[in-house]
Structures are given as structure tokens and as C-alpha cells.
C-alpha positions as CSV (number, residue, x, y, z in Angstrom):
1,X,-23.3,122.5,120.6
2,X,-24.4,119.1,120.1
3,X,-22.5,116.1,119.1
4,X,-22.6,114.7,116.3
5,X,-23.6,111.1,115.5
6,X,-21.4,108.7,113.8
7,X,-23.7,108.4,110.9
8,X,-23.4,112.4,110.2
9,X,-20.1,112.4,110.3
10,X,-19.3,109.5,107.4
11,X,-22.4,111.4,105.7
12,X,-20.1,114.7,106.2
13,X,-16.8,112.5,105.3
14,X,-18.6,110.8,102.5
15,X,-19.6,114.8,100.8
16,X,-16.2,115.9,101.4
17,X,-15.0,113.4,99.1
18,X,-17.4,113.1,96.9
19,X,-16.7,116.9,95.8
20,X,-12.9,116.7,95.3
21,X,-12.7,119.9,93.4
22,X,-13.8,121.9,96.5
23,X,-9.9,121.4,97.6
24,X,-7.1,123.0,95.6
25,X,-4.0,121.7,95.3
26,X,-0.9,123.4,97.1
27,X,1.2,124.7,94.4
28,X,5.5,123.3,95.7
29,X,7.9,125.9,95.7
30,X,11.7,125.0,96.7
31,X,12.7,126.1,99.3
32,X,15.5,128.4,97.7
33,X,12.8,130.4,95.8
34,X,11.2,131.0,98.9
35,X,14.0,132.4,100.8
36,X,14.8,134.9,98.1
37,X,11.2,135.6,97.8
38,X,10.5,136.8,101.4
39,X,14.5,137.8,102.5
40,X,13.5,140.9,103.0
41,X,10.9,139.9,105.7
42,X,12.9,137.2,107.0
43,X,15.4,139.9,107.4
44,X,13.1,142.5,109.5
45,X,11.1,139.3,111.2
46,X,15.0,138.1,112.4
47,X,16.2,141.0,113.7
48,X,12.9,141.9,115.9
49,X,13.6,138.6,117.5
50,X,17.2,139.4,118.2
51,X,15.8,142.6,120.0
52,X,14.6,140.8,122.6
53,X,17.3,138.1,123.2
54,X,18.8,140.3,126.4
55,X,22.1,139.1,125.9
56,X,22.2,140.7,122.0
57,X,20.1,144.1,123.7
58,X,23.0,144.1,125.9
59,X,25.1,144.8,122.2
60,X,24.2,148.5,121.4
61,X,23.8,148.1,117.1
62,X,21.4,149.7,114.7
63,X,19.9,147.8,112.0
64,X,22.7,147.8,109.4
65,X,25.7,146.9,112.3
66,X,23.0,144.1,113.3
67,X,21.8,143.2,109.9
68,X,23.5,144.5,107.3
69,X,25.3,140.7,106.3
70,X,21.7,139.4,106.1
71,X,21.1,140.3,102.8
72,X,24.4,138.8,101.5
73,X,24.1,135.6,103.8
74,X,20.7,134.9,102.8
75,X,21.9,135.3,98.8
76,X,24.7,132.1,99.7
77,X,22.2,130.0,101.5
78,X,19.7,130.6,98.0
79,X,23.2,129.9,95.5
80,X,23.8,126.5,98.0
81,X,20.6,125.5,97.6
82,X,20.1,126.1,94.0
83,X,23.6,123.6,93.2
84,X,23.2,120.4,91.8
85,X,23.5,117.6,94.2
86,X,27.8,116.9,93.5
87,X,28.4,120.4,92.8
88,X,31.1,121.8,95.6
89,X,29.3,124.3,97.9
90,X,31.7,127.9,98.1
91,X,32.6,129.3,101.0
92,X,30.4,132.2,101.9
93,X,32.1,135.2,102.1
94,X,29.3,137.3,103.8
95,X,29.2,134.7,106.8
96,X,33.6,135.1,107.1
97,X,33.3,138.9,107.2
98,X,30.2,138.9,109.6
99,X,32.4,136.6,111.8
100,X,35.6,139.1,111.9
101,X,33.3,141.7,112.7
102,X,31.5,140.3,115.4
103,X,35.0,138.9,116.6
104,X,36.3,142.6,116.6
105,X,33.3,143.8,117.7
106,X,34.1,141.6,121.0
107,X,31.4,138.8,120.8
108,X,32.1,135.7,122.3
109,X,31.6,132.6,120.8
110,X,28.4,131.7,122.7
111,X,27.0,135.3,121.7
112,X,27.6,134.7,118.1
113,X,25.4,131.1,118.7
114,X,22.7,133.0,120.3
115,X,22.4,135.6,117.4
């Protein structure tokens, strides 16, 4: 392939932007709208990459022991991010109970960070 000259590519430029309807704008969506959206995939895309982090293999679990707080945890993070700016953020209730688990289960603090 040849290069091309400087004049070709203003020329180039020059049709780009001469055409602006050629380029659609990208329709904004909060971020809150697209966590709820695609939770589910999130979800199944997370917990594939927790399968091979060796020290969580090491943690026999099936999908619902390893995921089964997603769901709820994912539904706070939408709520927090759907408050108005001076509204007081709640305590999520799914991340408490995931950490008792994981505590009884044995994990270690650094585990927990890791997951």
C-alpha cells in the first residue's frame, strides 16, 4: 500500500466533513441504566473471570455460593446511583450478608479483595 499524499488526505479530511450526516450521534445512557441493563451479563462475564483467579479456584463454589449476592449487589450500586446528589446513600444489605458469608466461609481479607 502506498502512502498517501498530504493533499489526499485534507481532500479525504475536507469530504469527511463536508458530509456530517454520514456520522450519528452516540445516544448517553447513565451509567445506572446500563448496569441494570446488562446485570445479568456482567453477572456470568464476572464470575468466568473469578474462575481463573487460582486463589478463588482454590474455593470449591458453584455459581449461586459464588454469585448468588450479584444480583442483589448490583440492584444497590443502580439505587446509589439513581439518588440525587445530597440524598444519604443506605447501607447495602446484600454486600453485609455476602461479607458474613464469605467470613464463615473462611476467606481472608486479602481473598475477599481479590474476588
Amino acid at each position: 500500500m502506498k502512502p498517501l499524499k498530504q493533499a489526499r488526505i485534507a481532500e479525504i479530511i475536507n469530504e469527511k466533513l463536508s458530509s456530517p450526516s454520514d456520522h450519528l450521534p452516540i445516544a448517553k445512557e447513565r451509567v445506572a441504566v446500563i448496569l441494570d441493563r446488562d446485570a445479568d451479563h456482567t453477572i456470568r462475564h464476572w464470575v468466568g473471570d473469578a474462575e481463573r483467579i487460582e486463589e478463588l479456584k482454590a474455593l470449591p463454589m458453584n455459581f449461586s455460593e459464588r454469585a448468588g449476592h450479584l444480583p442483589e449487589l448490583m440492584a444497590d450500586l443502580v439505587r446509589r446511583l439513581n439518588l440525587l446528589p445530597n440524598d444519604k446513600a443506605p447501607i447495602s444489605s446484600a454486600a453485609f450478608a455476602h461479607g458474613v458469608l464469605r467470613h464463615i466461609q473462611g476467606n481472608t481479607a486479602a481473598i475477599m479483595v481479590d474476588e
